[in-house]
C-alpha positions in Angstrom: -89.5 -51.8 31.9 -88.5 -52.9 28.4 -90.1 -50.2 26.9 -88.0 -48.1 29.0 -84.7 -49.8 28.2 -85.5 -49.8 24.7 -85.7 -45.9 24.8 -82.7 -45.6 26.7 -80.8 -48.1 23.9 -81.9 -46.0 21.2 -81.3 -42.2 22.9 -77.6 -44.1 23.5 -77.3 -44.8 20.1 -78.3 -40.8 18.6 -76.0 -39.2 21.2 -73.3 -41.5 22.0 -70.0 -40.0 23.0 -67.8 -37.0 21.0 -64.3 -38.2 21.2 -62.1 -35.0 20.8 -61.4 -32.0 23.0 -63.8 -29.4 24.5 -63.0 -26.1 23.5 -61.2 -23.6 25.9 -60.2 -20.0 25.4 -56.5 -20.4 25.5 -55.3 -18.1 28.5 -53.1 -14.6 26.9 -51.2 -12.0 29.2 -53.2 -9.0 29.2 -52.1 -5.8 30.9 -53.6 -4.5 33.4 -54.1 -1.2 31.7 -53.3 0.4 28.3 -49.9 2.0 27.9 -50.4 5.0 26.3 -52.5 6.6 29.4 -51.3 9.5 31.8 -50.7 8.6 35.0 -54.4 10.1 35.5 -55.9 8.4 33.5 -54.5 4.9 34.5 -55.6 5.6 37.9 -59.4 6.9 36.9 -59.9 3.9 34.4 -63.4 2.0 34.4 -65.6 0.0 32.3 -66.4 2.7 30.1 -64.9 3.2 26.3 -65.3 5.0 23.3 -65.2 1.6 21.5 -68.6 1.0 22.7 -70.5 4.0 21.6 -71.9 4.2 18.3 -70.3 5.5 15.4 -73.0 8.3 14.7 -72.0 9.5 18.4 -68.4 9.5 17.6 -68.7 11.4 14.1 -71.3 14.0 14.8 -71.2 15.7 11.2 -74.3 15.1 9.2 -72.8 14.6 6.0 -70.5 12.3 7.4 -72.9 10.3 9.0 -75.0 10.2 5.4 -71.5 9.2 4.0 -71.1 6.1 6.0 -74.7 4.9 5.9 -74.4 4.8 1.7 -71.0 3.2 2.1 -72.6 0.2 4.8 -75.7 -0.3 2.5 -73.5 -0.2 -1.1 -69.8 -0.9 -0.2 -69.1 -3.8 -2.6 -66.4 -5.4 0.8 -69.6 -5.1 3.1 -71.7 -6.9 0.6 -69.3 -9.9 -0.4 -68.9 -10.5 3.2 -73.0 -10.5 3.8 -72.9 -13.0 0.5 -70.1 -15.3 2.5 -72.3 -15.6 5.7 -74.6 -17.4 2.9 -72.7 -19.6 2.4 -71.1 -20.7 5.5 -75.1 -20.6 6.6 -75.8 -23.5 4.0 -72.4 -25.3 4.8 -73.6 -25.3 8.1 -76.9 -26.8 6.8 -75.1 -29.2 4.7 -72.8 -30.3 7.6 -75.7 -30.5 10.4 -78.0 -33.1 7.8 -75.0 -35.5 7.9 -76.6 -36.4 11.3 -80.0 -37.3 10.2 -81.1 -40.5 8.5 -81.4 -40.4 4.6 -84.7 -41.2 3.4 -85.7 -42.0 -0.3 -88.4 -43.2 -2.4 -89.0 -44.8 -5.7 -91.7 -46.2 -7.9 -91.2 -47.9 -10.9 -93.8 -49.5 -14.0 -92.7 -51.4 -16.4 -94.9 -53.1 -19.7 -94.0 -55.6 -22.1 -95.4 -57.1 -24.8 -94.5 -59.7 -27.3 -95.3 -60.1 -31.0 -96.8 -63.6 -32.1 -94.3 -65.7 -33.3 -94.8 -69.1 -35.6 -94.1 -71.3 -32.1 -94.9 -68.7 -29.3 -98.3 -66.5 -29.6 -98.8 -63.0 -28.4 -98.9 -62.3 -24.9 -98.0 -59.1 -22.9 -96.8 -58.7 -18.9 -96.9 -55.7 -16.5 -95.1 -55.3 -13.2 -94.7 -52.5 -10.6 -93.4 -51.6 -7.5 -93.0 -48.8 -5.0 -90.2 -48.7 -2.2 -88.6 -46.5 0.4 -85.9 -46.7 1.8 -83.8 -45.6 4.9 -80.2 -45.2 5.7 -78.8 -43.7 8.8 -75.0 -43.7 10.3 -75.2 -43.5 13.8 -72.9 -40.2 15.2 -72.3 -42.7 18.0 -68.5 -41.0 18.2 -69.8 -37.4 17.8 -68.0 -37.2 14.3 -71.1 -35.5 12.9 -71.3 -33.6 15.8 -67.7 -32.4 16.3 -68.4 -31.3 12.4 -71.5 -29.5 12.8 -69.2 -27.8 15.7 -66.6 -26.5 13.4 -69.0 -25.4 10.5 -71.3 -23.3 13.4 -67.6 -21.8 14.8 -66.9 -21.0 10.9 -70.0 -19.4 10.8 -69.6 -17.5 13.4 -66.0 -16.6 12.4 -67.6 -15.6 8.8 -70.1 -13.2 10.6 -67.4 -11.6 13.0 -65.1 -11.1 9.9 -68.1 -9.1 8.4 -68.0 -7.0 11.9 -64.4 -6.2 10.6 -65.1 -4.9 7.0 -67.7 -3.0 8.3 -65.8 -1.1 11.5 -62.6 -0.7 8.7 -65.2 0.7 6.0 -66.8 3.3 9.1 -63.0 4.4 10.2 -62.5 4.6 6.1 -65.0 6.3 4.8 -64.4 9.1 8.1 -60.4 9.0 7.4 -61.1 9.9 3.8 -63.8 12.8 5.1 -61.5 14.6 6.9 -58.4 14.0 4.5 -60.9 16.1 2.5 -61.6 18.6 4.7 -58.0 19.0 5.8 -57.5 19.8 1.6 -60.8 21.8 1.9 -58.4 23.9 4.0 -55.3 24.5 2.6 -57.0 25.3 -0.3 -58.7 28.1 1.5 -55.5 29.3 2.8 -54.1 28.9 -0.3 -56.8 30.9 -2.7 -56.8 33.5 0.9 -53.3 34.1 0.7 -53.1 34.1 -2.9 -55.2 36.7 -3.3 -53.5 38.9 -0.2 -50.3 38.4 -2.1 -51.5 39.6 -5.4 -52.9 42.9 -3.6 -48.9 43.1 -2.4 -47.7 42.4 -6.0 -49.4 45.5 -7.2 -49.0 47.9 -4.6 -44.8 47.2 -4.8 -45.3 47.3 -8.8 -46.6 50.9 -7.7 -43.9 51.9 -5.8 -41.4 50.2 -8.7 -42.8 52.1 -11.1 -42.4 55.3 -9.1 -39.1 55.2 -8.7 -39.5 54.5 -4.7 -38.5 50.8 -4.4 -36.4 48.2 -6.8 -37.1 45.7 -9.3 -35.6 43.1 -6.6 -38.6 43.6 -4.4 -40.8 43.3 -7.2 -39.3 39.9 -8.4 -39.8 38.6 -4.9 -43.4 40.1 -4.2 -43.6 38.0 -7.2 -42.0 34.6 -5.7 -44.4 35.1 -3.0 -47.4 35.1 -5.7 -46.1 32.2 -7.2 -45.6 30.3 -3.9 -49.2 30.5 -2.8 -50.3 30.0 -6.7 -48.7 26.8 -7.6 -51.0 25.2 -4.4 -54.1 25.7 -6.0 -54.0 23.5 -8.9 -52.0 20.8 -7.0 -54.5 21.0 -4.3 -57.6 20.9 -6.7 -56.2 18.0 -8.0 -55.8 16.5 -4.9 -59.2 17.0 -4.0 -61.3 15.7 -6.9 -59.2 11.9 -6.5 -59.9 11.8 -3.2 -63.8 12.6 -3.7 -63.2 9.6 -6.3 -61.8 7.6 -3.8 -64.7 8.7 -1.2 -66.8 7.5 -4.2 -65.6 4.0 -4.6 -65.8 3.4 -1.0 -69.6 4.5 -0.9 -69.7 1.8 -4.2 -70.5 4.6 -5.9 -68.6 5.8 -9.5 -66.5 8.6 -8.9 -68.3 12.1 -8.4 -68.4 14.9 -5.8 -69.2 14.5 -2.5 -71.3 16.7 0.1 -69.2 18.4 3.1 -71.2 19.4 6.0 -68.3 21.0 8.9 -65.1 22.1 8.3 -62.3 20.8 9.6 -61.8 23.4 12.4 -65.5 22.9 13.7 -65.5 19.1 13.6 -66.3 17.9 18.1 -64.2 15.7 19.6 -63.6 15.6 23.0 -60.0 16.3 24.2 -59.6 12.8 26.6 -61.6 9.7 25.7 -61.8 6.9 27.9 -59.8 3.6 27.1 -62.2 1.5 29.0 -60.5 -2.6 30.4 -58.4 -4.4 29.0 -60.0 -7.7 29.0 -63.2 -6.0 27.7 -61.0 -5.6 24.5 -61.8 -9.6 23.9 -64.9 -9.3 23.8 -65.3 -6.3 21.6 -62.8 -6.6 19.1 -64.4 -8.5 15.7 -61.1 -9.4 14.4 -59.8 -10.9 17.8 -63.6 -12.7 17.6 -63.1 -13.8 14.3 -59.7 -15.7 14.8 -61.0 -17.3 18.3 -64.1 -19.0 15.9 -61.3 -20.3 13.4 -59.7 -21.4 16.7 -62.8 -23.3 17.9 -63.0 -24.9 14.6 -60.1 -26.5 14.2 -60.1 -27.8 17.6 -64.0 -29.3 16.4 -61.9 -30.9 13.7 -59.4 -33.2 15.9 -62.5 -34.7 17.1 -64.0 -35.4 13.8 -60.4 -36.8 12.8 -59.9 -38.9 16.3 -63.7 -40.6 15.4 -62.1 -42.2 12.5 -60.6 -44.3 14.6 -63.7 -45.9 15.4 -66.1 -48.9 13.8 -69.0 -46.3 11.6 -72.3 -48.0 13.1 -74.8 -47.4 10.2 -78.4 -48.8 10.2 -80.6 -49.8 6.6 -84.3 -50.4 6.0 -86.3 -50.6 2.8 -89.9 -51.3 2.3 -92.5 -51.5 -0.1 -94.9 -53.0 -2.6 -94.5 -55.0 -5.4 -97.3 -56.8 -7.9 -96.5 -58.1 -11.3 -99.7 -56.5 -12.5 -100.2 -52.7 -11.5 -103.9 -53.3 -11.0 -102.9 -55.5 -8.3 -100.0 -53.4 -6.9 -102.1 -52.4 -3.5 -104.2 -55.2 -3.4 -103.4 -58.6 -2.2 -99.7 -59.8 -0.5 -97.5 -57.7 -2.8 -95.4 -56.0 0.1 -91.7 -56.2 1.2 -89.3 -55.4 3.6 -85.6 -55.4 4.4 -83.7 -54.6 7.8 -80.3 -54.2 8.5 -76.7 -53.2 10.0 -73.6 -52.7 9.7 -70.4 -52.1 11.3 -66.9 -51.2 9.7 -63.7 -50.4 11.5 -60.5 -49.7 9.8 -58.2 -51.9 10.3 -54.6 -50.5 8.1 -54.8 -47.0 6.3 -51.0 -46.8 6.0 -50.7 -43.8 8.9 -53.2 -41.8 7.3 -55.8 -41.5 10.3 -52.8 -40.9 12.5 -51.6 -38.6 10.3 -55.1 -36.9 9.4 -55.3 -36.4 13.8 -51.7 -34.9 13.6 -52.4 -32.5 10.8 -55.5 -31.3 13.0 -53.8 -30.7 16.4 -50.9 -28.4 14.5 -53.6 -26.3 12.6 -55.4 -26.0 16.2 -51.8 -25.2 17.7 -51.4 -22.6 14.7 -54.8 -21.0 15.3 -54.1 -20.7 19.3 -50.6 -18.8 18.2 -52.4 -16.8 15.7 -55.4 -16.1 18.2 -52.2 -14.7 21.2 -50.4 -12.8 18.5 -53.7 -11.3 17.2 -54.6 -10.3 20.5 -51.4 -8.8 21.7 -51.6 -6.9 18.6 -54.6 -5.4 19.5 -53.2 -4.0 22.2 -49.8 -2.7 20.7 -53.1 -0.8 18.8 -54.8 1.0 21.0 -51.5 1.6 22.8 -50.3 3.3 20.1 -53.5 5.1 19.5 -53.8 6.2 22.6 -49.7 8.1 22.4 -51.3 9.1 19.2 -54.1 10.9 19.9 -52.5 12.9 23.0 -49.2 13.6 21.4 -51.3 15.0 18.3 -53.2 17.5 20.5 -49.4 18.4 22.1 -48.7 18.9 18.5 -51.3 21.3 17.4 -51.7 22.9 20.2 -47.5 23.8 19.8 -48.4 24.5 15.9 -51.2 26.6 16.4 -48.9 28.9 18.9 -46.4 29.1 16.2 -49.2 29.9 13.5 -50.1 32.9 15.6 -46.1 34.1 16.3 -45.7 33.9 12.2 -48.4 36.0 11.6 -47.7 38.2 14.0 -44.0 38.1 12.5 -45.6 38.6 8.9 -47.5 41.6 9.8 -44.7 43.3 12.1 -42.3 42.9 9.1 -45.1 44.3 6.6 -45.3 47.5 8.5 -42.0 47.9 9.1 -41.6 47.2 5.2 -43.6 49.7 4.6 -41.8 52.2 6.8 -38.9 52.2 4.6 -36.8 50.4 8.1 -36.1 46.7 6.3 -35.9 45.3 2.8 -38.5 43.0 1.2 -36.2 39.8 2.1 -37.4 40.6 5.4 -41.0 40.1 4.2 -40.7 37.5 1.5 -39.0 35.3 4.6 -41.9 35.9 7.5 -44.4 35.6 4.9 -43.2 32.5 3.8 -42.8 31.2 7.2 -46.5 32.4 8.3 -48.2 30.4 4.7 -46.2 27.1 6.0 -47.4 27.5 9.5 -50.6 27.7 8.1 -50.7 24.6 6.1 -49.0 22.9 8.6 -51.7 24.0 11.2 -54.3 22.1 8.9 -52.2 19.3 8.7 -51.8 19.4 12.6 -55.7 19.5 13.1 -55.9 16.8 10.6 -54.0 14.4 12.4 -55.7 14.8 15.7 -59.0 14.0 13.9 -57.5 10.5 12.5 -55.6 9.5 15.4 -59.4 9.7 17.0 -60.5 7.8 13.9 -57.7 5.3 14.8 -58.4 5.3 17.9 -61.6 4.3 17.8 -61.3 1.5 15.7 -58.8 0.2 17.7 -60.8 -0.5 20.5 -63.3 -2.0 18.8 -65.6 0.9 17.4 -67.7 1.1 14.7 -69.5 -2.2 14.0 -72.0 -2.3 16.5 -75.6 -1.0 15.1 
């Protein structure tokens, strides 16, 4: 029975009580669905989202794919958020051995002789001693505790914040591959045209020359040829920085980079589901990240409201001790010492009050920051979602009016050529078809970032 109380005593004394409050997830309004859906789309919507697939099943290209697996492995972002989760792994350590009893040990010899005097004659002494020693502050308030709490949410928080960098580097690195490929393009259309343009150069230099048309339409065959030519440089330009900046984000120096599909033959499916809202919570890193900050500082009112409290800390030190070393294990040379102590502030001038203050606005701060962070999440996808539809509206309008400006371009070229207009004729539908064009690739462009964006949005392209 005493042996039994005894154990009870002590387990009372290593667990105690955490003063403090228990951690909650503070309640947010969350819509029932995403705005941004049809009416269709609302009414079919389940658990199911592109956030959740894989990034390799989102961007299909090869090259891409290549692309973002050198940027994960040598991205300089991804690797100095690896090297923080370090060390918010050994502050973690360094908080949790707060809890556990410091031991020590020590030895110490020491040998003295003195010289032969006139009065006193030689002699020489010896002593030694080894101790070890114990010191241990009871978490009997959970203060340790409550501390370990908020350096495991500040891991956790430090990990999820690596999540981040790592689904902004995937919608990067595929943001900056079709960029490319969108320039890949227009430099197409722009060498394409070029060269069409310089076959209508000659032919009206032809006619010029005999006698059957006027310098007029020879000066704007040439405005034409200068229109399309002035693109090539400026696009060539374009395209090696942004193979630099491709570079950089691979951690890379800057150099060319591998395309696998054009821009015209990248998939993507034409309605992607949203998935639920609440699902969002869980999925988003950066919403994650903020509720660990969020549990942290609520650990820390506890740790602030157990300095209230007496600190109950326990002592012990044994050992041996001889004043001979040949004698130091031999013989009644050992000692011992026991003890404990107990200290409770009494005045600190407001500061503990102050210090549990200080925590409960940082915790209120981190619960606002947590609603705002996850509201915007879903202003987000709710503009992702407008995005994305609207941008296949667009091209879909843009690739019509590509296809009515060639027509227009060809129509005017015959009739040109039939002697029924005048070159103005041309150099204006010709003009109109070469925008249309570029604006076609621009068109296509967006659709395939406003997937990128979407994607990130809800929560795609950490997960391995």
């Amino acid at each position: 029975m005493k042996t039994h109380t005894a154990l009870m005593f002590l387990l009372l004394l290593l667990t105690g009580c955490r003063v403090g409050p228990n951690y909650k997830r503070p309640q947010v309004d969350a819509p029932g669905v995403y705005r941004g859906l049809t009416p269709e789309q609302a009414s079919a919507a389940g658990p199911a989202s592109l956030g959740d697939q894989k990034w390799w099943e989102v961007f299909q290209d090869e090259e891409l794919q290549k692309l973002i697996r050198a940027a994960l492995e040598q991205n300089y972002d991804v690797r100095i958020a690896a090297a923080r989760i370090l060390q918010a792994q050994a502050q973690l350590g360094i908080t949790r051995a707060d809890q556990l009893p410091t031991v020590t040990a020590g030895a110490a010899a020491i040998t003295q002789r003195t010289e032969r005097t006139k009065f006193i004659p030689a002699f020489e002494t010896s002593a030694g001693q080894i101790n070890a020693g114990l010191a241990w502050e009871l978490d009997f308030w959970g203060k340790f505790r409550r501390s370990t709490e908020a350096a495991r949410a500040s891991l956790l928080a430090t990990e999820w914040a690596r999540q981040e960098v790592i689904s902004t580097l995937v919608s990067s690195v595929a943001t900056a591959y079709f960029q490319l490929s969108e320039l890949d393009l227009e430099l197409e259309i722009s060498r394409n045209t070029l060269s069409s343009r310089r076959d209508s150069l000659k032919l009206i230099q032809l006619l010029a020359d005999h006698g059957s048309t006027s310098m007029l339409d020879v000066r704007q065959s040439e405005q034409l040829v200068y229109t399309a030519s002035e693109q090539v440089p400026d696009l060539e330009r374009r395209i090696e920085q942004q193979e630099n900046f491709i570079s950089v984000l691979l951690g890379k120096n800057p150099g060319p980079i591998a395309r696998g599909h054009k821009l015209t033959e990248q998939a993507h499916a034409p309605e992607v589901p949203a998935g639920l809202t609440s699902a969002l919570l869980e999925r988003r890193p950066d919403i994650r990240q903020v509720e660990q900050q969020l549990v942290a500082f609520n650990a820390r009112i506890g740790v602030a409201k157990a300095a209230y409290f007496p600190q109950i800390s326990l002592t012990a030190e044994g050992g041996l001790q001889s004043s001979a070393l040949t004698g130091l294990f031999n013989g009644p040379a050992g000692l011992w010492s026991f003890g404990a102590g107990l200290t409770q502030p009494l005045f600190e001038g407001g500061r503990l009050r102050n210090n549990v203050r200080l925590t409960e606005a940082q915790k209120d701060e981190a619960v606002l920051v947590y609603r705002q962070t996850v509201q915007e999440a879903f202003r987000e996808v709710s503009d992702a979602l407008i995005e994305y539809r609207k941008s296949q509206e667009f091209r879909a309008q843009q690739e019509l009016l590509t296809r009515s400006a060639e027509d227009a371009a060809h129509l005017s070229d015959v009739r040109y050529r039939g002697g029924a207009t005048s070159y103005l004729e041309v150099l204006t539908n010709q003009t109109n078809y070469f925008s249309a064009e570029l604006n076609l690739a621009q068109a296509q462009r967006n659709e395939l970032l406003a997937l990128v964006g979407l994607y990130k949005s809800l929560g795609g392209g950490w997960q391995k």
